[in-house]
C-alpha positions in Angstrom: 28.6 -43.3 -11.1 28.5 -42.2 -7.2 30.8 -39.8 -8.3 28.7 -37.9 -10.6 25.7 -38.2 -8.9 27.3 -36.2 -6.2 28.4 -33.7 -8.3 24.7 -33.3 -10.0 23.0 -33.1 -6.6 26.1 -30.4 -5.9 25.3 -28.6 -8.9 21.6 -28.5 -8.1 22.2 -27.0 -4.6 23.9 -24.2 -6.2 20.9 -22.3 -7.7 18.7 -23.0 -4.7 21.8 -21.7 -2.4 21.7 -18.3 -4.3 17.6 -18.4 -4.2 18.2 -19.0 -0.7 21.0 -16.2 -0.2 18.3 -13.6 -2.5 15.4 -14.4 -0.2 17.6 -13.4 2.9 19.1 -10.9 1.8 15.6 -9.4 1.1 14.6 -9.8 4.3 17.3 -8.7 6.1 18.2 -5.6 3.9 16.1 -3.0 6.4 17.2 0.7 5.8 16.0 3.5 7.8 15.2 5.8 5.1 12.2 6.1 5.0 12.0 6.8 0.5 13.5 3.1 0.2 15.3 2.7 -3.1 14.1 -0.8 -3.5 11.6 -3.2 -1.5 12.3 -5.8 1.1 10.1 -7.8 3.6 11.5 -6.3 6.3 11.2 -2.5 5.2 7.6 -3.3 7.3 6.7 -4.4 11.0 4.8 -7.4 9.8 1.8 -8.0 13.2 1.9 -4.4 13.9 -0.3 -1.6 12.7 0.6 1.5 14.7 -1.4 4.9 14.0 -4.9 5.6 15.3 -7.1 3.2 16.5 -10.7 2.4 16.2 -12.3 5.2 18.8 -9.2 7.4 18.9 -9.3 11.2 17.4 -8.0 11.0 13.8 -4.3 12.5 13.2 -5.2 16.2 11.4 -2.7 16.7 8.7 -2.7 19.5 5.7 -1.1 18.0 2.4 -0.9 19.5 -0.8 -3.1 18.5 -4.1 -2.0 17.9 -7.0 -3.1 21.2 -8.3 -0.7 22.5 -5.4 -3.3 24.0 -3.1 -3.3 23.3 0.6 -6.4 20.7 2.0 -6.7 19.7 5.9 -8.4 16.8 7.4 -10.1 19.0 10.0 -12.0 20.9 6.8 -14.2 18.0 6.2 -15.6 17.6 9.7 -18.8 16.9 10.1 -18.8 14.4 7.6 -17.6 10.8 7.0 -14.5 10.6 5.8 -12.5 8.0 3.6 -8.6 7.9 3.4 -6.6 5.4 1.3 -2.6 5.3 0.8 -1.3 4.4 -2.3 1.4 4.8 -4.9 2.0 4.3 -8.8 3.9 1.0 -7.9 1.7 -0.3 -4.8 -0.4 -2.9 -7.3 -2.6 -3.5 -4.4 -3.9 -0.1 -4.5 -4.2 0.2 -8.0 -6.6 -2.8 -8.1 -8.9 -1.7 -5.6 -9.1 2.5 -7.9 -12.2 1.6 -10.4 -14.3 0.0 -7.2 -13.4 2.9 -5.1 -14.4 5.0 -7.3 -17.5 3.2 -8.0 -18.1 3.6 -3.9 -17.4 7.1 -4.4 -20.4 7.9 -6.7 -22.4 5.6 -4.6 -22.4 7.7 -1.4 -21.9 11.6 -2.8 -22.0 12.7 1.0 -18.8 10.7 2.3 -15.5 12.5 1.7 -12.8 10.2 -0.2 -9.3 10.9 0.0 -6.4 9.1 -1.6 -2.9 9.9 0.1 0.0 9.2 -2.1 2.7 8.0 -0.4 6.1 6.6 -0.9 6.4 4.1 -3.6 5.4 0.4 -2.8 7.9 -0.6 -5.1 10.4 1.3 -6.9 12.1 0.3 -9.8 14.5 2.1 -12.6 11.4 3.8 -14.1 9.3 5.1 -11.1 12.3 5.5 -8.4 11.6 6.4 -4.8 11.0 10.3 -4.5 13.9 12.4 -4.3 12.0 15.8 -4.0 8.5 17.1 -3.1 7.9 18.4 -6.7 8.8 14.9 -8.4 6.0 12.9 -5.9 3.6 15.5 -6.7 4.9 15.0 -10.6 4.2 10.8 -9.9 0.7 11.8 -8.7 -0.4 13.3 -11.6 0.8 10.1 -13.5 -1.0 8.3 -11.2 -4.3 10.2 -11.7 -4.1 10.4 -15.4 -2.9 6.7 -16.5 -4.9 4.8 -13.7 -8.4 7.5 -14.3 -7.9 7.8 -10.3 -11.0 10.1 -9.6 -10.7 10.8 -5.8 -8.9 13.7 -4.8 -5.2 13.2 -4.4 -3.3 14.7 -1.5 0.4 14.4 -1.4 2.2 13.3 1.1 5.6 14.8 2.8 8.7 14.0 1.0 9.3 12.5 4.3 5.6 10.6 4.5 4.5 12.4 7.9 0.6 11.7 7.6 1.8 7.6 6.1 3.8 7.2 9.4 2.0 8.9 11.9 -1.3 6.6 10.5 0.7 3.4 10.3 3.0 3.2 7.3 1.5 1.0 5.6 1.4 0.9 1.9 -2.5 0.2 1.1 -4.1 1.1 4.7 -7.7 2.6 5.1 -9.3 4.9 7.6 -13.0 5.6 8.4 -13.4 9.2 9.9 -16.5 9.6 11.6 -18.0 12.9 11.3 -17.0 13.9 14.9 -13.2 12.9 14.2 -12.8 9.6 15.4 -11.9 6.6 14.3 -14.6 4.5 13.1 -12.6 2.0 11.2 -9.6 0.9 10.2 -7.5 -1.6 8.3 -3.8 -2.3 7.5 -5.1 -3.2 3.3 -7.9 -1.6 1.7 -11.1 -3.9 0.5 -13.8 -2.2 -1.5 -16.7 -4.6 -0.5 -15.9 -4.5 2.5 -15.5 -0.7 3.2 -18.9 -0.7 1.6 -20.7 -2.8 4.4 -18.3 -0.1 6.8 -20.2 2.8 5.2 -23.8 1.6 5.1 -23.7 0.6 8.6 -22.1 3.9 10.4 -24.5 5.9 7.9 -27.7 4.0 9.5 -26.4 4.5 12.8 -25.3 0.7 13.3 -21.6 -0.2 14.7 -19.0 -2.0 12.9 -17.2 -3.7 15.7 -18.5 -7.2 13.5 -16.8 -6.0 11.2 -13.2 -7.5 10.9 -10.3 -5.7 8.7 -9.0 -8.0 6.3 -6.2 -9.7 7.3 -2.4 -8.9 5.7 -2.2 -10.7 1.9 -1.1 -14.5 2.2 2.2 -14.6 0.7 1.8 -17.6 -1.1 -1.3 -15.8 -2.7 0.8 -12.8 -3.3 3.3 -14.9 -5.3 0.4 -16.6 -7.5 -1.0 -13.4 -8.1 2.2 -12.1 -9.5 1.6 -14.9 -12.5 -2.2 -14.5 -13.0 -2.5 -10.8 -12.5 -2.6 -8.6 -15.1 -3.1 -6.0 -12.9 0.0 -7.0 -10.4 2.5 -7.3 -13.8 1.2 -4.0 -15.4 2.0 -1.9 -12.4 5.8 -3.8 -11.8 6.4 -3.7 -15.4 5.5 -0.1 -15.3 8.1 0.7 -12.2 10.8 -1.2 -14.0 14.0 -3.0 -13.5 14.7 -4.4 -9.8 10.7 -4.3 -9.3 9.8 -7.6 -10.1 12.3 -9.3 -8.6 12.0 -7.5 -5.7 8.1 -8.3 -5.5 8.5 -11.7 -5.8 11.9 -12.1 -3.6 10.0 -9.7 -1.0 6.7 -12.4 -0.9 9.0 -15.4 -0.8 10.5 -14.0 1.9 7.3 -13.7 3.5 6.1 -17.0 2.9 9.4 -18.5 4.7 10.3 -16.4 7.8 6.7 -14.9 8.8 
């Protein structure tokens, strides 16, 4: 009887060993490149949000849309100015499209700009770019399957404008009209970019105003169950996507 007790608890310790060996081997398989061919937890500095700060000039970049013509940040001086990354497999982004569009039509005098960068989380269907014209290709997707309505500006193939602002997959910047910084945050929240807006356009400062913190991972990991939104997008990238999603956010939840 001790016998096979032992060898049922052994038999249970297998599975969770090759959870275990998953989950760190998701958060230890860091690449330098920058188009990652799947996601990990450590493919990002968690703690750290490099890129411009609150006061600082704003990094001018030109990017192409997805009509092909050239657009510069320095062209919509004078005017507040929104930016958002995102991606056709960043589900955080895609949640946040029909209320920032809503903001959009709210305040017709701010600029709103989505930068699509490299792909949150690649999968066998939407693969990490592999050439200029294939992200600008993913964009159009993007803008036609999710009704994005903000102008899209492409990124580099080798995400200049995402890294010199931060990396991040989901950040948001708040030009002021003069250039600088006026906000910023390493994950985009409509309602709160809204109180952002109303208070630079009156003439009040935001410094009460406090970015919203990094997702909880354990929050992360729900939502992949109860979102429809969150399984849409994975389903949508394909193969490895899930798993890696869900590996990625356990291996948050356990080492940071």
């Amino acid at each position: 009887m001790k016998t096979l007790t032992l060898t049922v608890a052994g038999l249970m310790l297998i599975p969770l060993a090759c959870l275990g060996y998953m989950v760190w081997f998701n958060y230890s398989a860091a690449t330098s490149e920058y188009n990652y061919s799947q996601f990990a937890a450590s493919q990002y500095t968690h703690g750290t949000f490099e890129g411009p700060t609150v006061g600082e000039p704003a990094v001018d970049f030109t990017l192409l849309d997805v009509e092909g013509k050239k657009h510069s940040l320095s062209e919509y001086a004078g005017k507040h100015v929104i930016i958002e990354t995102g991606s056709l497999t960043c589900p955080q982004y895609v949640s946040w499209i029909d209320p920032m569009n809503a903001l959009m039509e709210k305040h017709p005098d701010v600029a709103f700009l989505t930068i699509y960068v490299r792909e949150a989380h690649p999968g066998s269907n939407v693969a990490s770019h592999s050439s200029l014209k294939e992200k600008l290709a993913l964009a159009v997707r993007l803008r036609n399957e999710e009704k994005e309505f903000r102008p899209i500006l492409v990124d580099t193939l080798e995400g200049d404008m995402h890294r010199s602002y931060g990396a991040w997959p989901n950040m948001v910047y708040v030009i002021a009209p003069d250039g600088e910084v006026a906000f910023r945050g390493l994950w985009n929240n409509a309602d709160l970019l809204e109180e952002v807006v109303e208070q630079l356009k009156s003439g009040q400062p935001v410094n009460g105003l406090k970015p919203k913190a990094s997702p909880n991972a354990l929050l992360i990991l729900l939502d992949m169950f109860s979102n429809s939104i969150t399984k849409r997008v994975l389903s949508r990238a394909g193969g490895h996507a899930t798993s890696d999603f869900i590996l990625g956010g356990m291996a948050s939840l356990l080492l940071y």
